[in-house]
N, C-alpha and C positions, 0 to 999 in steps of 0.2 A: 930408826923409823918410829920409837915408840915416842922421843922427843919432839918427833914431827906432829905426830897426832895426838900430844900432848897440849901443843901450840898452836893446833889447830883446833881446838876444843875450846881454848884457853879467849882464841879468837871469836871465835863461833859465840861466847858470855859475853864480851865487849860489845859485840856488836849490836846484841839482844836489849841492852840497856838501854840504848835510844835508839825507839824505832825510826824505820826509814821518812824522811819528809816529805819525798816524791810521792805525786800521787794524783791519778786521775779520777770524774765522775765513777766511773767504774770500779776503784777502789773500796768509796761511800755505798755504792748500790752492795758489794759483794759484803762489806761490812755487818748491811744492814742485816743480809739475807743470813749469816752467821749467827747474829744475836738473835735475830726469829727464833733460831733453831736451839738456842740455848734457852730462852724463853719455854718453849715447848719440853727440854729435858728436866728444866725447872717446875716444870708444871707436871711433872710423871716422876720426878724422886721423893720418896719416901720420908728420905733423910731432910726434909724442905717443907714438911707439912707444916712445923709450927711456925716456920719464918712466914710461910706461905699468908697465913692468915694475918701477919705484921704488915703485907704490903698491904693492906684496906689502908694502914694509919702511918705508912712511911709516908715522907714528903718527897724523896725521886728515889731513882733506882738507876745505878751504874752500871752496863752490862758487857761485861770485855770477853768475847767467846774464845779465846783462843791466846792465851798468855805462855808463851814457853821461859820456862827456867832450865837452866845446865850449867853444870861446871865440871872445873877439875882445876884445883887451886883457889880460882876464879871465878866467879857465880854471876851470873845475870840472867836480868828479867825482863820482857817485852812485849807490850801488844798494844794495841789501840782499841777502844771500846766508845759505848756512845749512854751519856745521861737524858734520864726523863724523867720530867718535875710533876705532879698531880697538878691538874688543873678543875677550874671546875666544872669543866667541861671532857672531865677521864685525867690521859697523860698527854704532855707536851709533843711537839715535835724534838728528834734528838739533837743534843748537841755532840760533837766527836770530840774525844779524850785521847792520848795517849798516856800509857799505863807503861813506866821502868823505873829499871834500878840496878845497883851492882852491887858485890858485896866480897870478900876475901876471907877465905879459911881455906880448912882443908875439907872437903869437899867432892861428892862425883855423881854426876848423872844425871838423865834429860827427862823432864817431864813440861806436861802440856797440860794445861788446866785449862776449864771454863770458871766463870768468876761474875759472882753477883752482887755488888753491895747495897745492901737496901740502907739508904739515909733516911733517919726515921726524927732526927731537930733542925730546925732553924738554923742552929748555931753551923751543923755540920753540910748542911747545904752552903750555906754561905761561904766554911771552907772549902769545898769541893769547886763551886764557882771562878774562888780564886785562882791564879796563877800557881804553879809548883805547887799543891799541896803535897806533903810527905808524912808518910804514915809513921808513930813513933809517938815515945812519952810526950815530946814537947809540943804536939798539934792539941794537945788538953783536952781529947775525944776519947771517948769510951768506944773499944772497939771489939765486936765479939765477932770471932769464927766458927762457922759450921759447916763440917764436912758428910763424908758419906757412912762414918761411924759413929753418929749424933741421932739415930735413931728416936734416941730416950729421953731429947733436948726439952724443956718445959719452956715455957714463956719467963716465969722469972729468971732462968741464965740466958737468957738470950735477948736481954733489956740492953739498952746501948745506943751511943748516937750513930753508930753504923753498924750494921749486922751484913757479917759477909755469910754469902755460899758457895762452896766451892766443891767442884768435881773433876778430880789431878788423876792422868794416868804416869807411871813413869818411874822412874829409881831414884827419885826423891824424899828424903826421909823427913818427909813434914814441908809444909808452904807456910809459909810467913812472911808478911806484907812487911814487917817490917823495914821500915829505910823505902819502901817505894815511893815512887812518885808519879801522880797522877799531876796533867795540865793540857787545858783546851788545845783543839787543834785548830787552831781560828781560820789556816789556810782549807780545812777540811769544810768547816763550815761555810764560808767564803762561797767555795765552790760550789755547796751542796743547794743554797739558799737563792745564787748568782747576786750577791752585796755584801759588801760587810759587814758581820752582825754580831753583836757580844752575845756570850750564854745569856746572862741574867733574859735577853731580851728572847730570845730561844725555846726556854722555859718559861717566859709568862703568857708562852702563845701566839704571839704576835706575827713567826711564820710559820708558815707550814711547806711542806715537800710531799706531793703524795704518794711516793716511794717510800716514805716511812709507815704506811697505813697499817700495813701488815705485821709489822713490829709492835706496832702502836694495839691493836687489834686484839694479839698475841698477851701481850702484858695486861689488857683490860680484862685476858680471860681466868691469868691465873687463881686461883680460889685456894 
């Protein structure tokens, strides 16, 4: 029994690496309403004050509410999130991401994370833009994490072309992006937009959805 639920665990990591691709309007809408709400805890944690005042001068913001990791052996990671680019008119409309990865050691335990990344250059937008981006020495990005025992965090450790936040519950001994991968959900936009429409074109404004308002609204209030 316990190599069943060994294996089923083991399963349960695999599966978490690449989220599902099926997916209806209703997916985008429940999305949306998700990251509102992470929006909102980001805007009430303590641990987020000084990133807090970075988003005035990030250039977008990644917002995946809901990433689970687990393993035993076996490690993977999964979730879908959605980017907004500052415009000069506030934040974009969102484009939809999907957020995995997998990884092998030894390993156990299930936790669920909300997950913020504030891109704060050029250089890092444009990676994020791209297809596959994956987190790691070889992306040539400076990447800093803050969590919920970063109370003390100052602006100088927390300079970087991506500054994450993150708020993990779970028996997880530390979250580390590393090896993930983030890349467009084009079918998600497709649908959400009704045409096909690349990020770059996304984030320069070009459409809107007004189902994202409230998202949109949310973010323009953080301080």
């Amino acid at each position: 029994m316990k190599l069943i639920g060994f294996a089923a665990a083991a399963a349960l990591c695999v599966s978490l690496a690449v989220p599902a691709m099926a997916a209806s309007a209703s997916d985008q809408v429940d999305l949306l309403r998700r990251a509102t709400r992470t929006a909102e805890h980001m805007n009430r944690d303590p641990a987020f004050d000084q990133a807090r005042r970075m988003l005035h001068h990030a250039r977008a913001v990644l917002i995946v509410p809901s990433l689970v990791k687990g393993g035993f052996i076996f490690g993977g990671e999964g979730g879908n999130g959605v980017l907004l680019a500052r415009t000069g008119r506030g934040w974009s409309n969102p484009a939809f991401y999907s957020f995995g990865g997998a990884s092998f050691g030894f390993q156990i335990g299930l936790e669920q994370a909300e997950i913020v990344l504030l891109i704060m250059s050029d250089r890092a937008l444009r990676a994020v833009e791209r297809a596959q981006f994956k987190f790691g020495a070889g992306a040539g990005l400076t990447v800093v994490t803050l969590s919920g025992g970063a109370e003390g965090a100052t602006a100088p450790n927390l300079s970087g072309d991506i500054v994450v936040w993150t708020s993990a519950t779970g028996a997880y001994g530390g979250l580390t992006l590393n090896g993930s991968i983030i890349n467009p959900r084009e079918e998600w936009n497709e649908d959400f937009y009704g045409r096909p429409v690349r990020v770059p074109e996304i984030l320069s404004g070009r459409v809107r959805n007004p189902q994202a308002n409230a998202l949109r609204d949310e973010v323009s209030s953080v301080y």
